[in-house]
C-alpha positions as CSV (number, residue, x, y, z in Angstrom):
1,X,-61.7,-99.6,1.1
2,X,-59.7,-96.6,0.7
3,X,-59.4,-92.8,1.6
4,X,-58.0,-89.9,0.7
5,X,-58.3,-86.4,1.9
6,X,-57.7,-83.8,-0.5
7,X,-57.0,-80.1,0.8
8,X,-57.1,-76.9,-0.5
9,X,-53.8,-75.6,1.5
10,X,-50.9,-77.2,2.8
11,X,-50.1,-78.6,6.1
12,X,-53.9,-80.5,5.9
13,X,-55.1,-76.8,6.3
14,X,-58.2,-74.9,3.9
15,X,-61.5,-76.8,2.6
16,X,-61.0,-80.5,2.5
17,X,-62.8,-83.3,0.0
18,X,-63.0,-86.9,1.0
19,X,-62.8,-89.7,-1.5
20,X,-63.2,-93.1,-1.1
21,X,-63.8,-94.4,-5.0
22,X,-62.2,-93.1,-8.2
23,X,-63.7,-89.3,-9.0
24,X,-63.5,-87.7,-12.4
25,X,-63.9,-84.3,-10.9
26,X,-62.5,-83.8,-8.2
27,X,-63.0,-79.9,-8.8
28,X,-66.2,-80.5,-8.0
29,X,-65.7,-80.3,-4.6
30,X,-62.6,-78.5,-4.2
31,X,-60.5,-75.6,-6.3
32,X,-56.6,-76.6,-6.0
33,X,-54.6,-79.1,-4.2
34,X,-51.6,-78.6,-2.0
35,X,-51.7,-81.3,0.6
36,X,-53.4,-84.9,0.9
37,X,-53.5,-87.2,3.8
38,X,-54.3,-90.9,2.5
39,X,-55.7,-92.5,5.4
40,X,-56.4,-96.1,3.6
41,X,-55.8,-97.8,0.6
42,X,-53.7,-96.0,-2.7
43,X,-54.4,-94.1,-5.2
44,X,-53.1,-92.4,-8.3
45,X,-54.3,-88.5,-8.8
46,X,-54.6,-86.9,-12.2
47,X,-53.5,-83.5,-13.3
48,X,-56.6,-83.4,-15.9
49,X,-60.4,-84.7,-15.3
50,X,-61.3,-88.1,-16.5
51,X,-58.2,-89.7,-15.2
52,X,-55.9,-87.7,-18.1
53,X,-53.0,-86.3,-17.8
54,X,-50.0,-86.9,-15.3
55,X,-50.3,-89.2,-13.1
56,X,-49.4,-89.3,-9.1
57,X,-49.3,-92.4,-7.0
58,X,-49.6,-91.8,-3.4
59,X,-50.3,-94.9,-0.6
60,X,-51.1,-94.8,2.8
61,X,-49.4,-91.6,4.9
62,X,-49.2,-87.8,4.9
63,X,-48.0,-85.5,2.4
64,X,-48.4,-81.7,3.9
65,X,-46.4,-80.2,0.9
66,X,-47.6,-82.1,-2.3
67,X,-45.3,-80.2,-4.9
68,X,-42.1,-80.7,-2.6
69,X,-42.9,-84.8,-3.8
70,X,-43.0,-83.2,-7.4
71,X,-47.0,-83.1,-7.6
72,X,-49.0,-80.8,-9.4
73,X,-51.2,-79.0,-7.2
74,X,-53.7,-79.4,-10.6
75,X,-55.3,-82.5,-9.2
76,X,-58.6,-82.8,-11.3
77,X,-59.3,-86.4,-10.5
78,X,-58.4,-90.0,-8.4
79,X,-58.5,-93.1,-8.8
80,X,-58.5,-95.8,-5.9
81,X,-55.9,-98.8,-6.9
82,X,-57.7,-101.5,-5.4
83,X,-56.1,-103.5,-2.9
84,X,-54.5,-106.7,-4.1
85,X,-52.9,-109.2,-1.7
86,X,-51.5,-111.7,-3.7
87,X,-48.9,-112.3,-5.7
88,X,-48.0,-109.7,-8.4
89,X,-46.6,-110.2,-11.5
90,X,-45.7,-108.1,-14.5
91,X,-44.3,-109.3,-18.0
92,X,-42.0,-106.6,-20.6
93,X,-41.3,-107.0,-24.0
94,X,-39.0,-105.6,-25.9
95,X,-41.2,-104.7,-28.9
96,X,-44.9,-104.1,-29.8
97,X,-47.4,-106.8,-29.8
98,X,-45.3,-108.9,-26.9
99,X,-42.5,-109.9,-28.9
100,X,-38.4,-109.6,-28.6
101,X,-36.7,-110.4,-25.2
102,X,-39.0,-110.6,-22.6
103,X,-38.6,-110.5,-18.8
104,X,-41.1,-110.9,-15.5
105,X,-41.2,-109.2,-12.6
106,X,-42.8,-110.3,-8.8
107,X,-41.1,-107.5,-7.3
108,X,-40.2,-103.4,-7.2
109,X,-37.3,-102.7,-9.7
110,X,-35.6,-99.6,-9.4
111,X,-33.2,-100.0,-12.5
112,X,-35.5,-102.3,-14.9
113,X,-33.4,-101.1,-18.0
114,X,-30.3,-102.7,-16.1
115,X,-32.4,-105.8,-15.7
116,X,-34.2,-106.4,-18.7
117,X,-31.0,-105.5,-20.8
118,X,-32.9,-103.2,-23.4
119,X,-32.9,-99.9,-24.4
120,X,-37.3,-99.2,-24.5
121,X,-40.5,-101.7,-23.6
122,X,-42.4,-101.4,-25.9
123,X,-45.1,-103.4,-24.9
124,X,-46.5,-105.5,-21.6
125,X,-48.6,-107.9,-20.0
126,X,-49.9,-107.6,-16.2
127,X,-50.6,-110.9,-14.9
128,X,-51.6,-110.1,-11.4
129,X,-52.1,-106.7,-9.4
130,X,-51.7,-103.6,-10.2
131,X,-48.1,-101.7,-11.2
132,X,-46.5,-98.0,-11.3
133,X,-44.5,-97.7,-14.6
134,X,-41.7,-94.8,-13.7
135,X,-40.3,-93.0,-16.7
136,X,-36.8,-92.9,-14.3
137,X,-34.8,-95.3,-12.4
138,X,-35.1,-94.9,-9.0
139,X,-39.2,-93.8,-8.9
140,X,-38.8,-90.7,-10.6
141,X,-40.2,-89.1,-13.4
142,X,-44.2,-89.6,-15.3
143,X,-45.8,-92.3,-13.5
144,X,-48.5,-94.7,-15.3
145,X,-50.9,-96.9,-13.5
146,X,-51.5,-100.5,-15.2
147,X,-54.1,-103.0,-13.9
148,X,-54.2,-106.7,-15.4
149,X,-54.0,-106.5,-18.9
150,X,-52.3,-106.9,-21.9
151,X,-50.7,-103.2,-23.3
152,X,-49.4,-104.1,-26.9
153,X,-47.6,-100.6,-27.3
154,X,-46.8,-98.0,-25.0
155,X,-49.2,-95.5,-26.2
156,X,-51.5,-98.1,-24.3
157,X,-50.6,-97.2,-21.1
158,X,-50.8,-93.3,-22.3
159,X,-46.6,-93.0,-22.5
160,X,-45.0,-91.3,-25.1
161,X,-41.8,-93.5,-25.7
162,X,-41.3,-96.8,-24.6
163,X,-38.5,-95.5,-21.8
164,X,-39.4,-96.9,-18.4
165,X,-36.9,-96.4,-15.5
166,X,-38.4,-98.0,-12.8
167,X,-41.3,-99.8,-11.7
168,X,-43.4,-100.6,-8.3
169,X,-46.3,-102.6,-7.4
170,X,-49.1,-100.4,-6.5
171,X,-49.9,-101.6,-2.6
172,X,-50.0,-100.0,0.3
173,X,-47.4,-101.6,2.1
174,X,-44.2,-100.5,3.4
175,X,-42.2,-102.9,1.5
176,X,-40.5,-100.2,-0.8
């Protein structure tokens, strides 16, 4: 089970809202966010209701300042990444409908471009647990959240090109 503390002002200061399952409107119960404290689990915040809009993965740990880690403090909903202790695997294609070169992933890559040898993905399969697509190398740049599931183009994971920098199993763990 997870939790996440949203609150209204940083340093975990101002009216606070507690989550501990996905929320579609998070507004709801609070008007702005500027710092969270995610005392179990992960999750991925949304800039727009509904889970829309940018995305914002944040695991286990404080974050007193939320737009010095390049947030928006627009947070309109959450989602809680369920926790997934097994092995995780990810397949990329080069083109839509999972065909061209292909490569597989078990672990973080911070340079997949380098790895996969290809300029875009432009399509996907998630075997097991749940990944953070980065639109930059090194963790940077629009995040996406995929759970198992086949994405035959990137529009299916809500991108708008098929450049991905970087990716991450979504856990908990300090392993990255």
């Amino acid at each position: 089970m997870g939790l996440i503390k949203i609150y209204e002002k940083e340093d975990h200061r101002g009216n606070m809202a507690e989550f501990t399952e996905d929320s579609s409107q998070v507004m709801d119960q609070i008007s702005r966010c500027n710092s969270i404290q995610v005392e179990s689990g992960c999750f991925m915040l949304y800039e727009r209701p509904n889970f829309q809009g940018q995305q914002f993965f944040v695991k286990r740990g404080e974050y007193p300042d939320i737009q010095s880690h390049g947030f928006s403090t627009s947070i309109k909903s959450c989602r809680m990444i369920p926790p997934h202790r097994g092995t995780f695997r990810i397949k990329i294609y080069e083109k839509e409908d999972h065909r061209g070169n292909m490569a597989e992933f078990t672990e973080d890559s911070s340079q997949v471009m380098e790895q996969f040898r290809a300029h875009e993905m432009q399509s996907c399969t998630v075997q097991e647990g749940y990944w953070i697509l980065y639109e930059l190398p090194n963790y940077r740049g629009r995040q996406y959240l995929l759970r198992p599931g086949e994405y035959r183009r990137y529009s299916d994971w809500g991108a708008m090109s098929g450049k991905i920098g970087s990716l991450r199993r979504a856990t908990d763990t300090d392993s990255y």
